[in-house]
C-alpha positions in Angstrom: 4.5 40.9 26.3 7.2 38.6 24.6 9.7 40.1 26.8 7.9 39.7 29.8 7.2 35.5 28.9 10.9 35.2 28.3 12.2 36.7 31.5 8.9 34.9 33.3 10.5 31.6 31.2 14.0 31.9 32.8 15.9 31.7 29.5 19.0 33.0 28.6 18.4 34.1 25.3 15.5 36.2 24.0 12.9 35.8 21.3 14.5 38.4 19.7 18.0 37.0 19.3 17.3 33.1 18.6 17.1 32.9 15.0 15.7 29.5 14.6 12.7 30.8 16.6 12.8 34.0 14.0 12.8 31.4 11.2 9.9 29.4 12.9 7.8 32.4 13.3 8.3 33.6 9.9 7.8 29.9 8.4 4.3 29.5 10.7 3.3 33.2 9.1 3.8 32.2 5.7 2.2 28.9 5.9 -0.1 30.1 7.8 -1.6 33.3 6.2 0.1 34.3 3.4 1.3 31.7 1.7 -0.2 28.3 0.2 2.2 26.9 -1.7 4.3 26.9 1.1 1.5 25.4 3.3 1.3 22.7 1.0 4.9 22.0 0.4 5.3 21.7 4.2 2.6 19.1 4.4 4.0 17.1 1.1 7.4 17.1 2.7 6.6 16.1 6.2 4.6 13.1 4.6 6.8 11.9 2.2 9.5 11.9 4.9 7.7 9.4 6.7 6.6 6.9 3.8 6.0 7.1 0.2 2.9 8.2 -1.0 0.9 9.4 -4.0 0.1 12.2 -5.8 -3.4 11.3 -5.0 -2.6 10.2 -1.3 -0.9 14.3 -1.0 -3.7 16.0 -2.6 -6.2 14.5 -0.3 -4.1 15.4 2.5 -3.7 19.0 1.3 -7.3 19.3 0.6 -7.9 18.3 4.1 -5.3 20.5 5.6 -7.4 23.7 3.4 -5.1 24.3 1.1 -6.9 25.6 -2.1 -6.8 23.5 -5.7 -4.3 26.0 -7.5 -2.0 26.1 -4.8 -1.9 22.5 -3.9 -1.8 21.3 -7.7 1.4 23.8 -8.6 3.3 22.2 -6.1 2.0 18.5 -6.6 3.3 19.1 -10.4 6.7 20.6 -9.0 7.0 17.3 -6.6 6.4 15.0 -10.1 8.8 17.2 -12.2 11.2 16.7 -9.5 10.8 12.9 -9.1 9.5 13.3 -5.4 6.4 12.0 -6.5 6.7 9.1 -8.7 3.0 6.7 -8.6 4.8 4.0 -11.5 7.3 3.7 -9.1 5.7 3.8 -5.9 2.9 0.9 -7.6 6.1 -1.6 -8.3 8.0 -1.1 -4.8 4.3 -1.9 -3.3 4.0 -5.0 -5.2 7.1 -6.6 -4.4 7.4 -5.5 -0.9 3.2 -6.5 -0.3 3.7 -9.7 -2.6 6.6 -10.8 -0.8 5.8 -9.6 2.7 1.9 -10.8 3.0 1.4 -13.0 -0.1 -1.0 -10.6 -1.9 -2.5 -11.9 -5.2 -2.4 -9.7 -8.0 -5.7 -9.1 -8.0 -5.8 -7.9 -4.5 -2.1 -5.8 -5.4 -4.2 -3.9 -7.7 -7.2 -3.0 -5.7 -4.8 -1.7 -3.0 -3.3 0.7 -5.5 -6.1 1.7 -7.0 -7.5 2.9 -3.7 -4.4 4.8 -3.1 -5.1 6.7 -6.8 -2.8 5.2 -8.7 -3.4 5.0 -12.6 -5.1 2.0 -13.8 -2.2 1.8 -16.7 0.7 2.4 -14.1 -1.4 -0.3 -11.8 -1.2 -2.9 -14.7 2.2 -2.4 -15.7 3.4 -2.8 -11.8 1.7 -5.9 -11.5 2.7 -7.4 -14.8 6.4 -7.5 -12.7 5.1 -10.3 -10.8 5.2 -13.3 -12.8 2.1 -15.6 -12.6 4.3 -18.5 -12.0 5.8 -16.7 -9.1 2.2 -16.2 -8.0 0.5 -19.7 -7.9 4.3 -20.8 -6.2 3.1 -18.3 -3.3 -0.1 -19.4 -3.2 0.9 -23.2 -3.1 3.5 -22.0 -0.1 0.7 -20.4 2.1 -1.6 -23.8 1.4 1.5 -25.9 2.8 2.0 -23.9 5.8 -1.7 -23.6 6.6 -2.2 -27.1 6.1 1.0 -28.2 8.0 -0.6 -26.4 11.1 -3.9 -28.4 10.9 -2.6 -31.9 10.8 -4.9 -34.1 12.4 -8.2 -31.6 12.2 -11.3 -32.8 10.0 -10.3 -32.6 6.4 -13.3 -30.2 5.8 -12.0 -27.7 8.5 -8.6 -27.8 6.9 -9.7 -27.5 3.5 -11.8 -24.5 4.6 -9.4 -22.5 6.8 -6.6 -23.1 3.7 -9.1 -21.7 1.4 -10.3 -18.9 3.5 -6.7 -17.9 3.5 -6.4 -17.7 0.3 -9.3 -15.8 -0.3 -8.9 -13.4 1.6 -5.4 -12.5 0.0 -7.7 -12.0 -3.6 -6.6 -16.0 -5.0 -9.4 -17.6 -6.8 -11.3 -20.5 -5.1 -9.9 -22.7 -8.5 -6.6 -22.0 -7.6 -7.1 -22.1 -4.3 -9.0 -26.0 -4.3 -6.4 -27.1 -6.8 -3.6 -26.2 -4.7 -5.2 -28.0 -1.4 -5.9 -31.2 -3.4 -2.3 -31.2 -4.6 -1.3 -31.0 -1.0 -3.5 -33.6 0.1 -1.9 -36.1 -2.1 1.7 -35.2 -1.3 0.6 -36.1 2.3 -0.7 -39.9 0.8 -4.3 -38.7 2.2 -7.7 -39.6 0.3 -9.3 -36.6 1.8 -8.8 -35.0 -1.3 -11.3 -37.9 -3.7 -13.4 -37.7 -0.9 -14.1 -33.9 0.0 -14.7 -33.9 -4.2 -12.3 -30.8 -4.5 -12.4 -28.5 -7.7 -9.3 -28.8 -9.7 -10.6 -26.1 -12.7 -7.5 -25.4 -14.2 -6.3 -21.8 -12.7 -6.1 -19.0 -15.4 -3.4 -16.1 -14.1 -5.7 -12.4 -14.5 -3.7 -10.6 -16.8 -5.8 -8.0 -18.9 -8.7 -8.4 -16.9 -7.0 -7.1 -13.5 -8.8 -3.7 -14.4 -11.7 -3.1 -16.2 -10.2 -0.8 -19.2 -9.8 2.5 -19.1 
């Protein structure tokens, strides 16, 4: 039956003599039927080829692909011991590359990890790398550029779309008002008396980024 698809296929070489199709039948087999482990090492490799990713991120995708507990857990412990899986530092590249790229707070670093599985210890110590200085100069950054944009609006629209901004990238709204009040003076405007902003002194979350444990 083989035969007959390769000569009906026109190619010059058969089934029987192309080794890499050999190697791919024997590989699909193992996976396949036989073999778990080598299921699951397929899956890990082919996902961490195209981005970093968990141990918790590969164990979900192994228990989706049917890959039974023992199997997948042997070769997610192989992956660690071999430094192919590495959450501590998979948590710090994400929060410089997320702080730096979209202006993430810490707050909102951390629940990002912690939905990808990462350790609530690992998740503190990655975020402790971003200085809370660094942090509120970010903040302040994304209040001038919003605020830039909305010259000549109604100071409450301004206000609000600055501090919807910030918001929504996890900065607290006494941070936040503070920030927009600053930038209201720089511009010489009285909008900031007026509107009555909050200027609460802003406390950096440090051991309250996760609840303990």
């Amino acid at each position: 039956m083989a035969a007959a698809k390769w000569r009906a296929s026109g190619s010059s070489v058969s089934p029987d003599d192309d080794p890499e199709a050999q190697a791919s039948n024997t590989e699909a087999s193992n996976t396949q039927v036989g073999d778990p482990e080598a299921k699951a090492r397929q899956i890990c490799l082919r996902l961490l080829t195209v981005s970093p990713r968990t141990r918790a991120q590969l164990a979900q995708a192994l228990s989706r692909r049917g890959v039974p507990d023992q199997a997948a857990e042997a070769v997610l412990s192989r992956f660690t011991d071999a430094g192919l899986i590495d959450d501590a530092a998979f948590a710090r590249a994400w929060v410089e590359s997320r702080h730096h790229s979209r202006g993430l707070s810490r707050r909102s670093l951390s629940d990002e990890l912690k939905r990808r599985g990462v350790d609530s210890e690992e998740i503190r110590e990655a975020v402790g790398t971003l200085d809370p200085e660094q942090e509120t100069a970010t903040a302040r950054y994304l209040v001038e550029r919003k605020m830039a944009s909305s010259r000549g609006r109604p100071p409450e629209a301004r206000v609000r779309q600055a501090a919807s901004l910030l918001a929504r990238k996890g900065y607290p709204a006494s941070l936040s008002f503070r920030l927009i009040k600053e930038v209201l003076e720089q511009e010489g405007s009285d909008d900031a008396i007026a509107l009555d902003l909050d200027d609460e002194p802003y406390v950096a979350p440090e051991d309250d980024v996760l609840p303990p444990g």
